[in-house]
Every structure is written in C-alpha cells, then in structure tokens.
C-alpha positions as a Markdown table, in Angstrom:
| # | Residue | x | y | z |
|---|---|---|---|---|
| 1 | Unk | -23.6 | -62.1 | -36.1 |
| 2 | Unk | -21.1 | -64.4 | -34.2 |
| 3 | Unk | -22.7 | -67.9 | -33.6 |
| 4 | Unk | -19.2 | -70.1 | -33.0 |
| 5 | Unk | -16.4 | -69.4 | -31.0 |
| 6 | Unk | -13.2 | -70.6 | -31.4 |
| 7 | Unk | -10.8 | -70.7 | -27.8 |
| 8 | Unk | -7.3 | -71.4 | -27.3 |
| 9 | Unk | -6.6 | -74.1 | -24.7 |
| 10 | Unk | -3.2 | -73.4 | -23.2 |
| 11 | Unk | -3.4 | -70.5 | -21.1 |
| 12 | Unk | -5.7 | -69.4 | -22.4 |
| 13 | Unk | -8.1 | -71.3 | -20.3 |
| 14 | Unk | -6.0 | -74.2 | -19.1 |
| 15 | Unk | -3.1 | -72.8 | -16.6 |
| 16 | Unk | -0.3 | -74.3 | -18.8 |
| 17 | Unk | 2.5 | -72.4 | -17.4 |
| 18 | Unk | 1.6 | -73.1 | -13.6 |
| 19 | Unk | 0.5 | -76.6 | -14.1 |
| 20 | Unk | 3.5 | -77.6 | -16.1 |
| 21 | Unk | 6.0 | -75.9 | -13.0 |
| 22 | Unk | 4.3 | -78.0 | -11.0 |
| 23 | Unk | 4.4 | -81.5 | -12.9 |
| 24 | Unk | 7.8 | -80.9 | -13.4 |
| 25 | Unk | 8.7 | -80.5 | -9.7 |
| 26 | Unk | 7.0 | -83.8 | -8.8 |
| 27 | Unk | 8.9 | -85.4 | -11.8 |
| 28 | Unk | 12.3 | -83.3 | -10.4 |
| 29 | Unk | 12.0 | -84.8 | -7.0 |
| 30 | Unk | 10.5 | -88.2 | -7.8 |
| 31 | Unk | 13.3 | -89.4 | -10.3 |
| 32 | Unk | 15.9 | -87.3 | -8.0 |
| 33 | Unk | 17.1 | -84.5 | -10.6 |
| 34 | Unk | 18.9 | -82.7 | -7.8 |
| 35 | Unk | 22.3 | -84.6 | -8.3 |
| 36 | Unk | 22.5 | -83.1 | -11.4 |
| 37 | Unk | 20.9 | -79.3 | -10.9 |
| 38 | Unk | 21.6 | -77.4 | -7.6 |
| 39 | Unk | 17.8 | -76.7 | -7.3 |
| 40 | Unk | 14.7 | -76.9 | -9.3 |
| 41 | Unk | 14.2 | -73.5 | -10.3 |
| 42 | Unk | 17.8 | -73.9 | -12.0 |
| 43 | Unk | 16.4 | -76.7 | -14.1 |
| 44 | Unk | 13.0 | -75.1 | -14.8 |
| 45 | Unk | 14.9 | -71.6 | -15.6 |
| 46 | Unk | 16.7 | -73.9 | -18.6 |
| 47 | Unk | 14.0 | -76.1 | -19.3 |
| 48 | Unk | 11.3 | -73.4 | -20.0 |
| 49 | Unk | 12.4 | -70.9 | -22.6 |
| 50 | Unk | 14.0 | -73.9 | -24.4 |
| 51 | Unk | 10.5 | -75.6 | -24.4 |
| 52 | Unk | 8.9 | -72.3 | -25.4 |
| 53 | Unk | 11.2 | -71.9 | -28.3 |
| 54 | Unk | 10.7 | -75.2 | -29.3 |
| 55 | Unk | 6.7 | -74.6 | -29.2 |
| 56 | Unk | 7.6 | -71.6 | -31.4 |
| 57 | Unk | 9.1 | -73.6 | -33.9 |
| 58 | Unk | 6.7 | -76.6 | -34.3 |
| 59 | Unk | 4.1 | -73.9 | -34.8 |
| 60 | Unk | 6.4 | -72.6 | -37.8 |
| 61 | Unk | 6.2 | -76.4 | -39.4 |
| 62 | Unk | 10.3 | -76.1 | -38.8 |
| 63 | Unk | 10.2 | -79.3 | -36.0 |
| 64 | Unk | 7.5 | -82.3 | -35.9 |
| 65 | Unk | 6.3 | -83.5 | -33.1 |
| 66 | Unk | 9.1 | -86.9 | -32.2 |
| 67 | Unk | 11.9 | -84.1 | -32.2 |
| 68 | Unk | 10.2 | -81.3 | -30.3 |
| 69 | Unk | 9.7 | -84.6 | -27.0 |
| 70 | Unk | 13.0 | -85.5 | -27.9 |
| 71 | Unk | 14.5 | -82.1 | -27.5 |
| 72 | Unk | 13.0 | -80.3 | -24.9 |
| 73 | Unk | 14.0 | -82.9 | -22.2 |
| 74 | Unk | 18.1 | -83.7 | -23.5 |
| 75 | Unk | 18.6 | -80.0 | -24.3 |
| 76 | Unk | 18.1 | -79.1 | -20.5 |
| 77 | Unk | 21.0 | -82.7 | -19.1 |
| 78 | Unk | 23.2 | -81.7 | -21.8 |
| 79 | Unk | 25.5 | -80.5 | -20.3 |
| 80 | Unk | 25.3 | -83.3 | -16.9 |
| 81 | Unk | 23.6 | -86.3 | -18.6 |
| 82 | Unk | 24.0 | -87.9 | -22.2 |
| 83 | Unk | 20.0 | -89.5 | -22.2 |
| 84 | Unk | 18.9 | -91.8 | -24.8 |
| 85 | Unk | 15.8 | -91.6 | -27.0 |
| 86 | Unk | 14.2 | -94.5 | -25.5 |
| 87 | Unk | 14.1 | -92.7 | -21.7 |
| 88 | Unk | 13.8 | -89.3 | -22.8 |
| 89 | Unk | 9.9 | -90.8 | -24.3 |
| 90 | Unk | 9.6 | -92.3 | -20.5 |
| 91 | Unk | 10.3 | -89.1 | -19.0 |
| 92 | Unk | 7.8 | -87.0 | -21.3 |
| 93 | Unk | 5.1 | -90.0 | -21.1 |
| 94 | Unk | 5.7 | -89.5 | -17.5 |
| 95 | Unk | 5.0 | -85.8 | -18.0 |
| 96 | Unk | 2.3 | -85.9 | -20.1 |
| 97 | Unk | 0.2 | -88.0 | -18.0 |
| 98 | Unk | 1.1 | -85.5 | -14.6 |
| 99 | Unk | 0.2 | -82.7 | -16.4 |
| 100 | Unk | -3.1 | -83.8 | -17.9 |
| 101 | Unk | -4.1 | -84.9 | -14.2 |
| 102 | Unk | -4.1 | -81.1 | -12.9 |
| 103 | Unk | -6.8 | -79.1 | -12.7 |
| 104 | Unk | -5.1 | -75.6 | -12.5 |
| 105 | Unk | -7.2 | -72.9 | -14.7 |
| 106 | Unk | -6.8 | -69.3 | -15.6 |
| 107 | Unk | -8.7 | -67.4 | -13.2 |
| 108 | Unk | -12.6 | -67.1 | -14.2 |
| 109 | Unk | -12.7 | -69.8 | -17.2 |
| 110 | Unk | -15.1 | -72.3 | -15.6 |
| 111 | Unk | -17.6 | -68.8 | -15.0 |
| 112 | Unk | -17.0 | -67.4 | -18.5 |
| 113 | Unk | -17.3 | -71.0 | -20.4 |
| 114 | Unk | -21.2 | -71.0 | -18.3 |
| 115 | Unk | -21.9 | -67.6 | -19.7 |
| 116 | Unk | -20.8 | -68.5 | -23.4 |
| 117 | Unk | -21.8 | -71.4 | -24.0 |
| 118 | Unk | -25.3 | -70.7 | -23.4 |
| 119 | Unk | -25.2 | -68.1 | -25.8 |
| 120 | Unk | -22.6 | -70.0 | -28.6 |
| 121 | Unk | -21.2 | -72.7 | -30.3 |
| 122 | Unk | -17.5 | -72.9 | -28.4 |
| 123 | Unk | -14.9 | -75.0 | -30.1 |
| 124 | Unk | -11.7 | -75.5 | -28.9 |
| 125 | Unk | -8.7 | -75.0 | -31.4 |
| 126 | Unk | -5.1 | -76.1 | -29.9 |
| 127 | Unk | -1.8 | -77.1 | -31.4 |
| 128 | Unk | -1.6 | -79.1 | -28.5 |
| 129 | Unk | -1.2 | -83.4 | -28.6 |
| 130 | Unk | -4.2 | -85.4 | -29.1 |
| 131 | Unk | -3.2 | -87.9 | -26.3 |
| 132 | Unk | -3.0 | -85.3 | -23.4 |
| 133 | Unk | -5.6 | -82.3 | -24.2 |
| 134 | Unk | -8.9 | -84.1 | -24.2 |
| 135 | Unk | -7.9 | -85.4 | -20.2 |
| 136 | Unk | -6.6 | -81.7 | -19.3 |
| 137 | Unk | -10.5 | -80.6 | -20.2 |
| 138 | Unk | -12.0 | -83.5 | -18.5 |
| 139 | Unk | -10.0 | -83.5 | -15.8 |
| 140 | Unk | -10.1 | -79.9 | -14.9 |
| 141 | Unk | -13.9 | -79.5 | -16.1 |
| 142 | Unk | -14.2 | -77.8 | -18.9 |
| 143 | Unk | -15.6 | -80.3 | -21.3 |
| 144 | Unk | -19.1 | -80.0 | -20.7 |
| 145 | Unk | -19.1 | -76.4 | -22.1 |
| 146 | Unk | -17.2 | -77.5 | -25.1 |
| 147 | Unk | -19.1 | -78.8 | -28.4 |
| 148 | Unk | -16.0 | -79.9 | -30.5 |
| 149 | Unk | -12.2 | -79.9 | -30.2 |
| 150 | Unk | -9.8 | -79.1 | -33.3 |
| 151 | Unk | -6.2 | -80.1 | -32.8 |
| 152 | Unk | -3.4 | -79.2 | -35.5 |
| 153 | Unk | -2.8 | -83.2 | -35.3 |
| 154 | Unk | -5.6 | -83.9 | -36.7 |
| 155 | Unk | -6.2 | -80.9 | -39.3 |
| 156 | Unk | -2.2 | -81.9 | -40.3 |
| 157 | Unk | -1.2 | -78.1 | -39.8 |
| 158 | Unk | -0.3 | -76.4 | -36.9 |
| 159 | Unk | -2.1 | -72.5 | -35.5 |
| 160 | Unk | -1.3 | -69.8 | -37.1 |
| 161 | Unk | -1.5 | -71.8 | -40.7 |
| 162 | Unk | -4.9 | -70.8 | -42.4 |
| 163 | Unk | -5.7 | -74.9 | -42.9 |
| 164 | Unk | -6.3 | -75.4 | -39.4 |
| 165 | Unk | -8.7 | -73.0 | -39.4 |
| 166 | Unk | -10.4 | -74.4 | -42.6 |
| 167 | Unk | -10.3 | -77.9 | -41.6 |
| 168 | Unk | -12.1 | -76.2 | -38.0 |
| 169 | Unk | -14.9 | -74.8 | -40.3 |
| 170 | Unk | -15.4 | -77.9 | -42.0 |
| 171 | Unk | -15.1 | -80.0 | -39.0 |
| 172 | Unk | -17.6 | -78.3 | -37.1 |
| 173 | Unk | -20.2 | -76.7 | -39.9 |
| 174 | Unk | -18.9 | -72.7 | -38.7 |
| 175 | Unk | -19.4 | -69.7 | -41.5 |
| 176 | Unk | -15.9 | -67.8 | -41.0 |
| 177 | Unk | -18.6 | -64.9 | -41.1 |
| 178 | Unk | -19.7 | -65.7 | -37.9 |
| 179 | Unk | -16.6 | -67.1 | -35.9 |
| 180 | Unk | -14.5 | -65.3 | -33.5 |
| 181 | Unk | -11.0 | -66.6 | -32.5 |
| 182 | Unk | -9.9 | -65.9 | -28.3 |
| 183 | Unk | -6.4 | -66.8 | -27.5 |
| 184 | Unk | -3.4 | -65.8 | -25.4 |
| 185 | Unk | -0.9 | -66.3 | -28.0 |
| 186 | Unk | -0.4 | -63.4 | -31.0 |
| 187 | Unk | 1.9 | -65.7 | -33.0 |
| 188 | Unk | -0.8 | -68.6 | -32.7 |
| 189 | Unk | -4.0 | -67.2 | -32.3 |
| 190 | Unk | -4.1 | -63.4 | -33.5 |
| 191 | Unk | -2.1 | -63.9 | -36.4 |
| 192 | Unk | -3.6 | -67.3 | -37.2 |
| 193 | Unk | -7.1 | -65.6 | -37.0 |
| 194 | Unk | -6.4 | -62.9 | -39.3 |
| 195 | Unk | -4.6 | -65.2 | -42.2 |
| 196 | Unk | -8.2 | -67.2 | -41.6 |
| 197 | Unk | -9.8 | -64.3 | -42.2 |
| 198 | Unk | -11.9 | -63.8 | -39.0 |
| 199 | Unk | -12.1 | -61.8 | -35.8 |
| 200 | Unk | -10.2 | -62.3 | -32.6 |
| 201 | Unk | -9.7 | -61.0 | -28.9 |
| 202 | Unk | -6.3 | -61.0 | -27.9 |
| 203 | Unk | -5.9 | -62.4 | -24.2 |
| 204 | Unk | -2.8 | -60.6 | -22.7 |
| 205 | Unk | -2.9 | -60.8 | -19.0 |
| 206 | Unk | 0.3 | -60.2 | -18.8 |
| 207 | Unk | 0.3 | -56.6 | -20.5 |
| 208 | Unk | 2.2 | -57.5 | -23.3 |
| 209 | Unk | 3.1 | -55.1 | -26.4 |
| 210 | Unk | 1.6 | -55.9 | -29.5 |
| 211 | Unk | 4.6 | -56.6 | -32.2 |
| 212 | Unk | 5.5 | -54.0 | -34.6 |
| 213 | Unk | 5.0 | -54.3 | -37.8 |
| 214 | Unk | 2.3 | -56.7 | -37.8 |
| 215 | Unk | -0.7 | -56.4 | -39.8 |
| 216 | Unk | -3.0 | -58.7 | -37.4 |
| 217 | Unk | -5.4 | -56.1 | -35.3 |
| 218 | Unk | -7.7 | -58.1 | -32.7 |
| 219 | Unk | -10.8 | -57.1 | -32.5 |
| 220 | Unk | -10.4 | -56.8 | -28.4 |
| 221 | Unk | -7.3 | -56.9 | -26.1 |
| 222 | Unk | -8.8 | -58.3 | -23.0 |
| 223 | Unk | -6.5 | -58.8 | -19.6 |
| 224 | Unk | -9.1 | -61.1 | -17.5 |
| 225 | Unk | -11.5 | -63.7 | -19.4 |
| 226 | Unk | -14.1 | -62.3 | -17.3 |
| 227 | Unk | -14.3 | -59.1 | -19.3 |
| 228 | Unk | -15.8 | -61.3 | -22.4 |
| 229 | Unk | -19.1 | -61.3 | -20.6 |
| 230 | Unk | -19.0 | -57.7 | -21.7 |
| 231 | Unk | -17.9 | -58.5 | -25.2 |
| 232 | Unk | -20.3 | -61.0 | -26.1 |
C-alpha cells in the first residue's frame, strides 16, 4: 500500500517555465537589456534551452552549482557583453529572489495537494536550490500540504541518482515499498524512480514521447494533476 508520496516541484506543481518568462522580463526591462537584444523574446529564445541544457547537465553531476549561475547568464551577452563573475551573481540573486515571489502554479495543484494530503504523507523531492524553493512553496501556497522537503543540496546528489532517493527515505522514515514518485521530468523523476526502485506517474502535459530504449516504465502517464484523484 502506498503511504508517502514523493512530488517534483518544478513544473510539476510550481509553473517553472511561465514564472521564470516572466521574472526574466521584469529583469530584461528593469536593467534595460534591450540595447543589447532587439526584443525579449530574442533573449529568452537564447537564454532558455541554454538554461535547460545546463539543468540537464547538473543533474548528470557533469556541472556544480557556482558554474551552472555562472553560465546560464554570460552564455546568453556573449556575443554583446563580456560580464564578470561578480555581476553575473547580482543578476541571478536578482533572479532568484523574482522568481521565488510568484505564485504561478500548474493548473489544479493547490486542489489535488487538498485531496492527497489527507490521504498521504507528500514529500517534496527537487534538484532545485535550497535558498529559493522553500519561498516558491510558501509564497505560492503549497506548504501547508507538504510534510517535508528533500533537495539534492542537501542529500549531496542530484535526481535521477539513487542517493537522493535513499537519503529521502531516511530523512523522512518512507518504506521504498510504499512510496510513489510524480514528476514532469523522465530524465529526473521516472528514471530516478526506477534506479530507486519504486513506482512513479509520469506528468506529461505536454504529450511527450516516452524515450526509446529506456527501461524506466511509469506506473501512470497522466496529462492534468487532476487525474491523480483517480489514481490514488
């Protein structure tokens, strides 16, 4: 029987995507990025694969943390701007704290997160920074339906390696018998769930194909969170 749940943040209920568009824009216009981009959908049409990638490769243990800030904000000016270390960290502060102040969620979370966490244990498991996820939930409000938060900062490993998983279990007193994993992301989340040995629902709103060749098989491909009050 499945007793603990453990849920992605980032877009999975948290509108990463749309919220981070937005901080970005107010950050565009209010330190006047236009002299260097001929509008902000230009910059943001650099800046977001790069970012994406760079996500891809922290979670592979092939980046830390210093050079994925570092990177994501010169790789976009590089070709218009030479910008040192010191304001590259004042831009992403800048970022960090914009982003963590919106309240943008994927659509039904707050009403799913009522239904579940009357019913079980829900423990949020993100490779996202320490300093910034705790304010998205609060601000947004989702942390009264959360008992504990798991971030790869603290466990020292990022989603999909097996020890964030196992330092989740410990942390928070879960059987792997009786956890399920829901995310958005297969690399993270699906693949990370089956190397921990445990059951997951794939949350694909976008209708994405499952990879080839991968041995990972969710339990449930869901495309609306509101279809896990059927599930569970």
């Amino acid at each position: 029987m499945i007793k603990t749940l453990f849920i992605d943040l980032d877009d999975t209920l948290w509108a990463t995507f749309e919220n981070n568009r937005e901080s970005l824009k107010e950050i565009y216009t209010a330190l006047d990025w236009g002299q260097y981009f001929i509008s902000f959908d230009a910059f943001f049409d650099v800046f977001m694969p790069h970012n994406e990638f760079l996500w891809s490769e922290y979670r592979k243990g092939t980046l830390d943390k210093q050079e994925l800030t570092l990177e994501r904000f010169r790789y976009p000016f590089r070709k218009v701007r030479n910008l040192a270390d010191d304001e590259i960290l004042s831009i992403n502060e800048l970022f960090l704290n914009t982003c963590s102040s919106k309240k943008g969620l994927c659509p039904g979370a707050v009403d799913v997160l009522k239904y579940l966490y009357k019913r079980y244990s829900l423990c949020i498991l993100s490779n996202g920074f320490r300093e910034v996820q705790q304010r998205k939930m609060d601000r947004s409000g989702l942390s009264p339906f959360i008992s504990n938060i798991v971030l790869s900062e603290d466990a020292g490993v990022n989603k999909p390696h097996k020890g964030i998983f196992d330092f989740a279990f410990e942390h928070t007193g879960a059987l792997p018998e009786e956890t399920l994993m829901i995310g958005d992301s297969w690399e993270a989340d699906i693949e990370g769930a089956h190397r921990a040995g445990i059951p997951s629902i794939w949350y694909n709103p976008k209708g994405a194909e499952m990879p080839q060749g991968e041995q990972a098989r969710p339990a449930h491909i869901i495309s609306h969170l509101k279809e896990l009050k059927e599930l569970l």
